[in-house]
C-alpha positions as CSV (number, residue, x, y, z in Angstrom):
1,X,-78.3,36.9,-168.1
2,X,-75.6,35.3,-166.4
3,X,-73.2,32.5,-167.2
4,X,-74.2,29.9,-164.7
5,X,-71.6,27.1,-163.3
6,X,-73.5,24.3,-165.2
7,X,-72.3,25.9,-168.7
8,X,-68.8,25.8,-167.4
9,X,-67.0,23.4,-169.3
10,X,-63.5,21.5,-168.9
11,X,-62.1,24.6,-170.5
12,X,-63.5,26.9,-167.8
13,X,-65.3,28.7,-170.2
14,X,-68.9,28.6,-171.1
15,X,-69.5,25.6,-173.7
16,X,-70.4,26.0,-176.7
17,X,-73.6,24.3,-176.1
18,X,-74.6,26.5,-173.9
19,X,-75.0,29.8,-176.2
20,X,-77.6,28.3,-178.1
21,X,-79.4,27.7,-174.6
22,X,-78.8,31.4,-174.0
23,X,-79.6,32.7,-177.3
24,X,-82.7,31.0,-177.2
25,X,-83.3,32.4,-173.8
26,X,-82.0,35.8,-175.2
27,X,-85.2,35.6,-178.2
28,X,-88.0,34.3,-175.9
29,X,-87.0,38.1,-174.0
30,X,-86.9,40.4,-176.8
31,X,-90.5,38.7,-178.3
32,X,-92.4,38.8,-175.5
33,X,-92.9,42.8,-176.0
34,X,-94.0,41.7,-179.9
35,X,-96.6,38.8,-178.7
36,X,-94.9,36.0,-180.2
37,X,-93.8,34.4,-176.7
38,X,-95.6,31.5,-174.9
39,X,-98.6,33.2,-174.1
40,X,-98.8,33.8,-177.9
41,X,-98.6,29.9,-178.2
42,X,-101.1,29.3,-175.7
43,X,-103.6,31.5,-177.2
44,X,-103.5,30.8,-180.6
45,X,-101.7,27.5,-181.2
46,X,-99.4,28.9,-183.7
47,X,-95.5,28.8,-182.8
48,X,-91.8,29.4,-183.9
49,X,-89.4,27.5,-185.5
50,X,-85.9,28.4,-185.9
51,X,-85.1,26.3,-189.4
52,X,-81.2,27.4,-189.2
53,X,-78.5,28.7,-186.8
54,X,-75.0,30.0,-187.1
55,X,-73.0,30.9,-184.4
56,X,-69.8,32.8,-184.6
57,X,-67.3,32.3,-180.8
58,X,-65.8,35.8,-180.8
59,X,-64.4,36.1,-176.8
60,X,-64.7,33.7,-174.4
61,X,-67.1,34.0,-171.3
62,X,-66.9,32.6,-167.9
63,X,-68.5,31.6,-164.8
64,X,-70.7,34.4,-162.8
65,X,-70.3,36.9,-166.1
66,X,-73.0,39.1,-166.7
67,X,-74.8,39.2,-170.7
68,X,-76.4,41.6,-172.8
69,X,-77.6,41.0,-175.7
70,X,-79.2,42.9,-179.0
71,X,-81.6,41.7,-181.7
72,X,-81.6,42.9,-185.4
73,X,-84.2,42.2,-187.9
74,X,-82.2,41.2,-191.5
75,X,-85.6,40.1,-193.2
76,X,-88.4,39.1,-193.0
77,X,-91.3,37.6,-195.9
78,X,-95.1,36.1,-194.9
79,X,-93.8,32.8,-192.6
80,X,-90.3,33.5,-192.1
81,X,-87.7,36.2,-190.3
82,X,-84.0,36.0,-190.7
83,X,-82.5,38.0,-187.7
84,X,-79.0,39.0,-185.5
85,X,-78.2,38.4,-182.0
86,X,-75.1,39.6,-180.5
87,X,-74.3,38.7,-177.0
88,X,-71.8,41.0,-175.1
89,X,-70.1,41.0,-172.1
90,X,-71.8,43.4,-170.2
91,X,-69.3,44.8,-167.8
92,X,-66.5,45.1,-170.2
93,X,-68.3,45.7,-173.1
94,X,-66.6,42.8,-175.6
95,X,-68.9,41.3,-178.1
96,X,-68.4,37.6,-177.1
97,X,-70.5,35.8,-179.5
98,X,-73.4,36.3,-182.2
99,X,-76.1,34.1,-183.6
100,X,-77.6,34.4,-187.3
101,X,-80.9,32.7,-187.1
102,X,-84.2,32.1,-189.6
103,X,-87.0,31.1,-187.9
104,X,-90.6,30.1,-189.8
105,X,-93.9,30.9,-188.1
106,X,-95.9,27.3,-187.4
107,X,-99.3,26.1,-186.9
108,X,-98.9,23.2,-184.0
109,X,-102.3,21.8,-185.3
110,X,-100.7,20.6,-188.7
111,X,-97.2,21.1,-188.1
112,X,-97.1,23.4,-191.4
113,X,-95.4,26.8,-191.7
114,X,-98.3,29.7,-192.2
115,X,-98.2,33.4,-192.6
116,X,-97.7,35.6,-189.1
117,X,-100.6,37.6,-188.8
118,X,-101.0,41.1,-190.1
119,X,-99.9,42.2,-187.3
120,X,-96.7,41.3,-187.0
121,X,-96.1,41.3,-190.7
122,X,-96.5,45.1,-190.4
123,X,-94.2,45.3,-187.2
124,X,-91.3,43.5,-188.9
125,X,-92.1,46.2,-192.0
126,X,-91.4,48.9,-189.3
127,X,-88.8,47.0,-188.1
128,X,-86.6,46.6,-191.2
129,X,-87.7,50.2,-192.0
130,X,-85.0,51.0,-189.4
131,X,-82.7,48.1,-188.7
132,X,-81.8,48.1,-192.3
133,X,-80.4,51.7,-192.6
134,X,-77.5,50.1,-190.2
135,X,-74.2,48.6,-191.7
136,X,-74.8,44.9,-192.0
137,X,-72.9,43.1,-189.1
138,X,-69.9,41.6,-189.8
139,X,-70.1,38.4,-188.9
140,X,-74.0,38.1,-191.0
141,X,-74.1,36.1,-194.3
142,X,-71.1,33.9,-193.6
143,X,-70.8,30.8,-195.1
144,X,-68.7,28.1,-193.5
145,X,-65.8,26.1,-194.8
146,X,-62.0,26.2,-194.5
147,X,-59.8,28.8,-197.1
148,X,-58.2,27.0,-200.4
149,X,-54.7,27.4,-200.1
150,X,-53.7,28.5,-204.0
């Protein structure tokens, strides 16, 4: 992906708004090869829905720079996958942001969370079976809040 003038903000540097847009984007990409993008909506009625976020603003990025981005699987139970994204700059290599997500699997009919199929259940076991042999990222598990001075 590339950081389009539009996300340019007063600061000249992409706004924060805008990394959810892309991290969003970013997700829809690396499902589609694991049938949960739109075409699995379409089919079968049944949906994501990320239930929390948290971004962490490492580097900045500007206008007309180029993204990459990885995915990591932290978890995962019947309805629900907790997961990494880091976005990096991908002609010099920085990590510029990340995004700790948990997303719940949906049926649109009722608007309820319900199991992913066995399917998928048993691709996020093969998942985890290697993403969690690697360290945990850095920025995963933070909590936010400002330091007590003692």
């Amino acid at each position: 992906m590339t950081v389009l003038p539009a996300f340019i903000d007063a600061n000249g540097h992409m706004n924060v708004g805008y990394y959810n847009v892309i991290f969003d984007q970013a997700l829809d990409a690396f499902f589609k090869p694991f049938d949960l993008d739109w075409s699995y909506v379409q089919r079968t009625n049944l949906s994501t829905f990320v239930l929390e976020t948290h971004v962490c603003y490492l580097q900045e990025v500007v206008e007309g720079d180029a993204l990459r981005f990885t995915f990591r699987l932290l978890g995962h139970d019947a309805k629900r996958i907790h997961y990494f994204m880091a976005m990096h700059h991908a002609a010099k290599g920085y990590l510029a942001a990340t995004s700790e997500q948990v997303l719940v699997h949906v049926d649109l009919a009722t608007r309820r969370s319900c199991p992913f199929g066995a399917g998928h259940q048993a691709l996020f076991t093969r998942m985890m079976a290697g993403h969690g042999r690697l360290p945990q990222p850095a920025q995963a598990g933070r909590s936010i809040g400002l330091a007590r001075k003692s």
